[in-house]
C-alpha positions in Angstrom: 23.3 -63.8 18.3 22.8 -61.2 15.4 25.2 -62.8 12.2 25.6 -59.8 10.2 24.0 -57.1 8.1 21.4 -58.4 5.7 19.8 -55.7 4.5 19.0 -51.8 5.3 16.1 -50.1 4.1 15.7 -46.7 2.4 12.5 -45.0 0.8 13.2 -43.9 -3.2 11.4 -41.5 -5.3 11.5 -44.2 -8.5 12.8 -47.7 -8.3 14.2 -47.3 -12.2 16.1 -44.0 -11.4 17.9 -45.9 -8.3 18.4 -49.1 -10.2 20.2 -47.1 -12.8 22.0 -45.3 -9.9 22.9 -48.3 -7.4 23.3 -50.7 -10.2 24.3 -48.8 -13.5 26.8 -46.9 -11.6 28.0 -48.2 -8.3 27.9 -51.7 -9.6 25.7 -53.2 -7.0 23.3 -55.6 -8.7 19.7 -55.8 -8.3 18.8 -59.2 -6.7 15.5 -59.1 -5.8 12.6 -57.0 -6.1 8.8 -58.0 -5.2 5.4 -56.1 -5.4 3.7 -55.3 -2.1 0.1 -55.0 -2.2 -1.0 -55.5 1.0 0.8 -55.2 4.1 0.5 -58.4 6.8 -1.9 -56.2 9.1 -4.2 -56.8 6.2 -4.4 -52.7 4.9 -3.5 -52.3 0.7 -0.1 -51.0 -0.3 1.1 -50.0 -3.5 5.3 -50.7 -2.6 7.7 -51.8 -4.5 10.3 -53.2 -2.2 14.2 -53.7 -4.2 17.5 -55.4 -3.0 21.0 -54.4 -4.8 23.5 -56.9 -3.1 27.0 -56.9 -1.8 30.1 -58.8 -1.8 29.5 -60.2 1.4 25.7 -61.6 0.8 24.0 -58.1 2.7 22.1 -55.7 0.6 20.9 -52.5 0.1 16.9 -51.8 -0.3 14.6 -49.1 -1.3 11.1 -48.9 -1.1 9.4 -47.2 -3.5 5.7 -46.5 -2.3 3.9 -43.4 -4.4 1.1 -43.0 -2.4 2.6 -42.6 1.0 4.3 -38.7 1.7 8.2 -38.7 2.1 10.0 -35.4 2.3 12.7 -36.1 -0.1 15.6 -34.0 1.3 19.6 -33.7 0.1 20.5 -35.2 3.4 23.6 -34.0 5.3 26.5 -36.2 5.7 26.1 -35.8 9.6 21.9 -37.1 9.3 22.4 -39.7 7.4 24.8 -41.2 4.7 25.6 -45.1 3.4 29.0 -46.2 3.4 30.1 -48.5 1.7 33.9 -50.3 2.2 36.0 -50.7 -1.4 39.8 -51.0 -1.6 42.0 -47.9 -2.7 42.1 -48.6 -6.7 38.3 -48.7 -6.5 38.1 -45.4 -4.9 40.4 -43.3 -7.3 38.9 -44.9 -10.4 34.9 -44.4 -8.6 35.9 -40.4 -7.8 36.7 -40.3 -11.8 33.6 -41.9 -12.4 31.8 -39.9 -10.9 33.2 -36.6 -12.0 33.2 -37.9 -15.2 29.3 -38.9 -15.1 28.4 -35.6 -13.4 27.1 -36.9 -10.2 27.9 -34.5 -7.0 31.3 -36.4 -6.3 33.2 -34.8 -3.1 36.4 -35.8 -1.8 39.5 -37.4 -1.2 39.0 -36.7 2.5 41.9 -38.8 4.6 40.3 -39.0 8.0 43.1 -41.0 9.7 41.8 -44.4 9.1 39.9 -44.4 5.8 40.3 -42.3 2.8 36.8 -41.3 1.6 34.6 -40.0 -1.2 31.5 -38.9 -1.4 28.5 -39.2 -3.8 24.6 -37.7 -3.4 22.1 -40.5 -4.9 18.8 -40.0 -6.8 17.0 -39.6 -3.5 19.1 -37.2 -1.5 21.3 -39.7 0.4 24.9 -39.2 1.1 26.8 -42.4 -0.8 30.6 -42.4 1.1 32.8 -44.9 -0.7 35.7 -46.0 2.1 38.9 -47.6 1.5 41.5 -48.4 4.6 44.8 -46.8 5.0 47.0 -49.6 5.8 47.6 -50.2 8.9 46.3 -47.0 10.8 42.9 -49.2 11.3 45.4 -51.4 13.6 45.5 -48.4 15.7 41.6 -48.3 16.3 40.8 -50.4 18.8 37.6 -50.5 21.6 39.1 -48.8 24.6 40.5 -45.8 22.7 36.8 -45.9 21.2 35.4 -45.5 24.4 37.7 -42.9 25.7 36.8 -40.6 22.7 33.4 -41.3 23.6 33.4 -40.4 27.6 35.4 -37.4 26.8 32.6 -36.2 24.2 30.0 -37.3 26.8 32.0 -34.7 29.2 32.8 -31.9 27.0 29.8 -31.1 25.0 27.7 -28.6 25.5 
């Protein structure tokens, strides 16, 4: 039976520039970090593999690996974006932050559920910060999930 989240895995461009990122200004710290040199198939590495952890015990990670190609993109919100779950204060005070700091900060967006904002990291990645509205989560539940779900699977084209 899986437990939980431990850990997600992203590539970075340099580990310093995230740590100062994910750390410095997000507040996660860095909890571990370890040189890989050689991968367990036996074929050299050069990797450095880092772990910024959560409240709740699960981390983020990055791999930085110079020699390997990655096509460093801004990624779009819809591709792929990390987000992360803070209470309301949090969220007001991180928006200011990051105007404040001059990091691409979009948002308030109130999508029924969560109020959002939204920051773009060192590497390209979409960084929403999410904070629940009371008691609309209550009105989430599976089976209105899973009609939303059939309907899309009906309707799209």
């Amino acid at each position: 039976m899986i437990k939980g989240l431990h850990h997600n895995a992203y590539r970075c461009r340099d580990s310093e520039e995230t740590r100062q990122f994910y750390e410095g200004f997000l507040g996660l710290p860095l909890a571990h970090a370890f040189a890989i040199g050689e991968t367990m198939t036996g074929d050299k590495a050069n990797v450095l593999h880092s772990f910024y952890e959560m409240n709740d015990g699960s981390s983020l990670a990055f791999f930085e690996a110079p020699d390997r190609p990655f096509n460093f993109t801004k990624q779009h919100d819809f591709d792929l974006h990390i987000a992360l779950e803070v209470t309301m204060n949090v969220l007001h005070d991180m928006f200011e932050r990051g105007k404040a700091a001059d990091i691409e900060t979009r948002g308030i967006v109130d999508h029924g559920f969560i109020h959002s904002i939204y920051f773009r990291d060192p590497n390209g990645y979409v960084i929403e910060l999410a904070a629940k509205i009371g008691t609309a989560s209550d009105a989430i539940t599976p089976a209105k999930a899973r009609i939303a779900l059939d309907h899309w699977q009906t309707a799209k084209v």
